[in-house]
N, C-alpha and C positions, 0 to 999 in steps of 0.2 A: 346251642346245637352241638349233640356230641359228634368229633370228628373221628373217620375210619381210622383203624389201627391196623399191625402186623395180624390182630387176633379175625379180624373179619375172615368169614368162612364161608365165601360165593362161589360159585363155578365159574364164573367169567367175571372179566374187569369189566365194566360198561361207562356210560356216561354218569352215573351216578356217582361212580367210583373217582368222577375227574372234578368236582366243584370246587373250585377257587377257595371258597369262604370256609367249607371245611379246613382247605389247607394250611388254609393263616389261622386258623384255629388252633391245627396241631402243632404247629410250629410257634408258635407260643407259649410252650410249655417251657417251665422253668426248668432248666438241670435245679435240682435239689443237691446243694454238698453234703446235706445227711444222710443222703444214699447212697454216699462212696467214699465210708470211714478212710480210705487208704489214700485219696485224691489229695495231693498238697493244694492246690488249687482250683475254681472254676473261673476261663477266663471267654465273657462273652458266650455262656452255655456249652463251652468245651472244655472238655477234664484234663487235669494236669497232672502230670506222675512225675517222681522224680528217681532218675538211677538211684539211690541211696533207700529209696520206699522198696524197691526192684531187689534190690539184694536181701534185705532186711526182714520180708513180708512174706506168711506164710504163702506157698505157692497156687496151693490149690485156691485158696481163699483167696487171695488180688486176682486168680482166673475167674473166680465164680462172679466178682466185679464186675470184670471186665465183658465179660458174654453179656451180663444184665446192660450193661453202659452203651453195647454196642447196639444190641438187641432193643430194646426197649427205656432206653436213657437217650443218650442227645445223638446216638451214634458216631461219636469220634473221639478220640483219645491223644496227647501227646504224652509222651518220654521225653523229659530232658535232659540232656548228658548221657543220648544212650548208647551212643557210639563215642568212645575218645576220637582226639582228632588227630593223634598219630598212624590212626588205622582210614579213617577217613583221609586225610590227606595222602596218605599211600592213593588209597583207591582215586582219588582225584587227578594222582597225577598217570595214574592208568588207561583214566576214559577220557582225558586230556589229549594221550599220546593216540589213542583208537581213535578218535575225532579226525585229529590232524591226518591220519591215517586215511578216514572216508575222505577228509577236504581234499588229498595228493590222485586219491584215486578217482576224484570229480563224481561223487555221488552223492547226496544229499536226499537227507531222509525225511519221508515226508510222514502228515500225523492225521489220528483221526479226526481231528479239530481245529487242525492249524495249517496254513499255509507252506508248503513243502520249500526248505533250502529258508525260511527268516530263520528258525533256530539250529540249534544242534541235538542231533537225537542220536541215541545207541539203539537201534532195536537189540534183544535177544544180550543186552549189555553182561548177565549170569555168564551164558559160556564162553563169551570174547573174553572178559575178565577171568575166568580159571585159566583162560589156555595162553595168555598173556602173561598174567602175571597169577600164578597156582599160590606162590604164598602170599600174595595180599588174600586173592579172593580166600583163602580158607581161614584166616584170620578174621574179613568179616564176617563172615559167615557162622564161625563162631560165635556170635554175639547174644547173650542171653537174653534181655530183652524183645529183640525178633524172638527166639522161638517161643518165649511166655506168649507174647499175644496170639502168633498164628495156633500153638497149640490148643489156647483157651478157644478159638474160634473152627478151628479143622480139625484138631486132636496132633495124634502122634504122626508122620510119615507125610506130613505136608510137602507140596511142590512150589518151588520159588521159583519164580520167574521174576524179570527186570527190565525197563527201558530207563537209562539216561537220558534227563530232558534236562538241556543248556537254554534258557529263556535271554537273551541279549537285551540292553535296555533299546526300551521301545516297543517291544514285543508285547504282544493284542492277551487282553483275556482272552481264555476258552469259550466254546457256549456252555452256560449249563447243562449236565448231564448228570446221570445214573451209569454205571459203569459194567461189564464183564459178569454175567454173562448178557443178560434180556437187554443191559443198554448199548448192546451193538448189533440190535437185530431192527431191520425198516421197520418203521411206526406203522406204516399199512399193513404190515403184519404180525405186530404184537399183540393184537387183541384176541387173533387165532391160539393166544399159550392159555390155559385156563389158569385162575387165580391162582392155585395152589402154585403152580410154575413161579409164576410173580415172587410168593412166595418163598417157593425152594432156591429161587436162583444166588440169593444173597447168601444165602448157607454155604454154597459151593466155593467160595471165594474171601480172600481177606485185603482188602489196597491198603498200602502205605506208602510213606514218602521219609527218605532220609537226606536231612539237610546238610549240600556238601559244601555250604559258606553260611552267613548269617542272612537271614531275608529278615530287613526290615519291610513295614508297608508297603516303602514305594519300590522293593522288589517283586511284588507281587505274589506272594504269599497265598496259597490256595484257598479259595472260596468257600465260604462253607457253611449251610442251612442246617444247625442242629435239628434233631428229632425228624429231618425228611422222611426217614427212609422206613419210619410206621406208617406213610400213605402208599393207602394199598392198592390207588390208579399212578405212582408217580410213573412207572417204565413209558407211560399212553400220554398222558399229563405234559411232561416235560417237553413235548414236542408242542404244546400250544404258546403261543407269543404270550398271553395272559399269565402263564404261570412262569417264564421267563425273565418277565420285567416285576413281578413282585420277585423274585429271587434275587437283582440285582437292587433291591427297596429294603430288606432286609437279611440278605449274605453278612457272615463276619469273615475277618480274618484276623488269624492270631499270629506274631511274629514268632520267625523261629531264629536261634543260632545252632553254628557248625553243630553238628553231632544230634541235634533233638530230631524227633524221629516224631512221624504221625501217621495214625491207624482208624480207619475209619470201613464202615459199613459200607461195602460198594454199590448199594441202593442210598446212601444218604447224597443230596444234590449238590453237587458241588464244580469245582475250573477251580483252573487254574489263570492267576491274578497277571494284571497287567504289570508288566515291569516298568516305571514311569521311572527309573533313575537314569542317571547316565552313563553311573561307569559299575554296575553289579552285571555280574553277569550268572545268575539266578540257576545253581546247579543242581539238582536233586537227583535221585537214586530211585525210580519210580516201582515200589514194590506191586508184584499181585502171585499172590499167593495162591495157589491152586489145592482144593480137597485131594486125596489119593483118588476117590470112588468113581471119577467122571470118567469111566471105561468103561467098552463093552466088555463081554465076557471070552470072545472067538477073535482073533485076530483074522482079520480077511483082506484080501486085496481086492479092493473094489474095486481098485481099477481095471485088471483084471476083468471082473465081473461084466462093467459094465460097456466096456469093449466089447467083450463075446455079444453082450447081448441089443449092442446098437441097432444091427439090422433087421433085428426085430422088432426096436419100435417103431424103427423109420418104415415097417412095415402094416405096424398098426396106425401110426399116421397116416400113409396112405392109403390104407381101406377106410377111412371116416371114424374109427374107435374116437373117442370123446378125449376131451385134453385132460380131464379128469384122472379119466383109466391109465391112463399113459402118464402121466404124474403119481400113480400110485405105484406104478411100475419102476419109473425112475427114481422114488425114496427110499424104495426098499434095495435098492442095488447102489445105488452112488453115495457120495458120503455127503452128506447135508449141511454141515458146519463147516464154514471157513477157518475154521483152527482145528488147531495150532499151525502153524503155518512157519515160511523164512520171510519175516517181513523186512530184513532189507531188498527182496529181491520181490513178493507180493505185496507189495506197498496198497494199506487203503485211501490210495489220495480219492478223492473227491467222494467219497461214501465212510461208512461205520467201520466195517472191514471188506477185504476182498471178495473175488466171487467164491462161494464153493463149486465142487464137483458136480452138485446138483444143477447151479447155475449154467454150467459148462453147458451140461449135455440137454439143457432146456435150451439154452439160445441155440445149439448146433440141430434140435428138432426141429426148431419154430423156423432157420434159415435151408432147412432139407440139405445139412450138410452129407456128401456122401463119408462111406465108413472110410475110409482114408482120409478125408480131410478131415472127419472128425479125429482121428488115431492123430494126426498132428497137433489139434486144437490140446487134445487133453496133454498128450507129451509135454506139449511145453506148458499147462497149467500143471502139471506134476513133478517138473522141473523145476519153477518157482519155487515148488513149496520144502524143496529139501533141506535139511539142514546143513 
């Protein structure tokens, strides 16, 4: 049975899109090392690069690799040595000092996937690190190897973004997931993006992880299903218990030390590993790299906008207009994505991410908030969200 690929070209994901037996199909595919003359290694179907290949190799040509590897190869890649550990250790003892800093001020950050206050997490860890310490962070930042891959996957003018994730021993895998953008949207409404979306979304985005000690195994080492992310129902998929528990039947994980860095397709399925030791305290650098292009064209204030224009839903809700029309009114004025956001202060505990704007002014419909109380409601969701 041939299994769906990236290449399928439907209007909509459906059930057909989500069958099990395809999926252990597709993920059964061998990484082939003849397809990636530059790879020092394949370990467990994930590619291995080494700084020394990184220096050494024509550039254009390891990116032309690397898009094929991510794209339609096992989707994940490791660097290792690609950070020295003069520069890593700097930065270690920076989001070390920022931690102790959240633990003094009694706030604990909570995750999309995990239990808020069992680890330690940085949200937004990029501009706490410039503004803390400007010459560590512009050292790593510096680092060639980051911008080979996100280049080869977003081009020139890419956006970084970071969360520090401290894992303690003890501390639970993740569920499996798809990541940023479609894997932080509710699964009862995924189905609503049509295929191409699916898609488009893993083009928009690059995740990586940079490792700020050694993870052996029993640190728990992220999870990881080469070639997932050519199934073209996983964003719908991943939400069934079925394809859950084959994930944890055959997930790999490949150890990392200080300085190895890993890249992967954020539609390929993966978590983050249980920490079973007792004394690692399992650091990492959680990259996501953002395209330039995910902008509108008009800078507008929505908020604004949808202020003005409260009292006239709440006046087409009460003449009987349909929840429809009035949802079509509220997408076109309010802002519909919950990002970018200040997630130490919008924290997604117990869902994907936070509410958006759209959210807001749905719940304050459906409860007939008046325009004043609505004007508080949004203040302080707009409050939340500053930098």
């Amino acid at each position: 049975m041939a299994a769906p690929t990236s290449t399928t070209h439907r209007a909509w994901i459906d059930d057909a899109d989500c069958d099990l037996d395809d999926f252990r199909a597709l993920v059964a595919t061998p990484t082939d090392a003849a397809d990636y003359p530059f790879a020092d290694d394949v370990r467990q179907g994930v590619l291995v690069y080494s700084a020394q290949t990184v220096a050494n190799a024509d550039r254009r040509a390891l990116q032309t690799e690397l898009i094929h590897a991510l794209a339609d190869g096992p989707g994940v890649v490791v660097f290792e040595g690609a950070f020295d550990h003069p520069t890593v250790d700097r930065a270690s003892e920076a989001f070390t000092a920022l931690i102790e800093a959240q633990r003094a001020a009694g706030s604990a950050a909570g995750d999309h996937f995990g239990k808020a206050g069992v680890n330690d997490r940085i949200w937004n860890a990029a501009q706490k690190l410039a503004l803390h310490d400007p010459e560590v962070f512009a050292e790593y930042y510096a680092n060639d190897t980051l911008a080979l891959v996100c280049e080869a996957w977003l081009g020139p003018r890419y956006q970084v973004t970071s969360q520090v994730n401290v894992v303690n021993p003890g501390g639970a895998p993740q569920v499996p997931h798809r990541d940023y953008h479609l894997g932080f949207v509710d699964a009862d409404q995924l189905a609503a993006y049509p295929a191409h979306m699916h898609r488009m979304s893993a083009a928009l985005t690059l995740q990586g992880a940079v490792a700020h000690c050694d993870m052996p195994l029993e640190s728990g080492p992220t999870m990881l299903l080469p070639h997932s992310q050519k199934f073209a129902g996983g964003y719908i998929a991943f939400y069934g218990q079925e394809f859950v528990e084959f994930f944890a039947t055959r997930m790999v994980q490949v150890p990392l030390r200080k300085g190895d860095a890993v890249f992967f397709n954020p539609a390929l399925m993966h978590g983050a590993g249980a920490n079973t030791s007792t004394d690692i305290r399992r650091m990492a650098n959680l990259l996501q790299i953002s395209s330039p292009f995910g902008r509108a064209m008009e800078a507008m204030d929505r908020t604004a906008m949808i202020r003005a224009t409260y009292p006239a839903l709440l006046a087409m809700k009460a003449a009987g207009r349909s929840d429809r029309e009035i949802r079509n009114s509220v997408n076109a004025t309010a802002e519909g994505y919950a990002f970018p956001t200040n997630l130490d202060r919008d924290q997604p505990i117990g869902s994907l991410a936070p509410p958006s704007q759209v959210d807001v002014v749905l719940a304050a419909l459906a409860s007939r908030l008046t325009p004043q109380a609505f004007d508080e409601a949004l203040a302080e969701h707009t409050t939340r969200r500053i930098a």
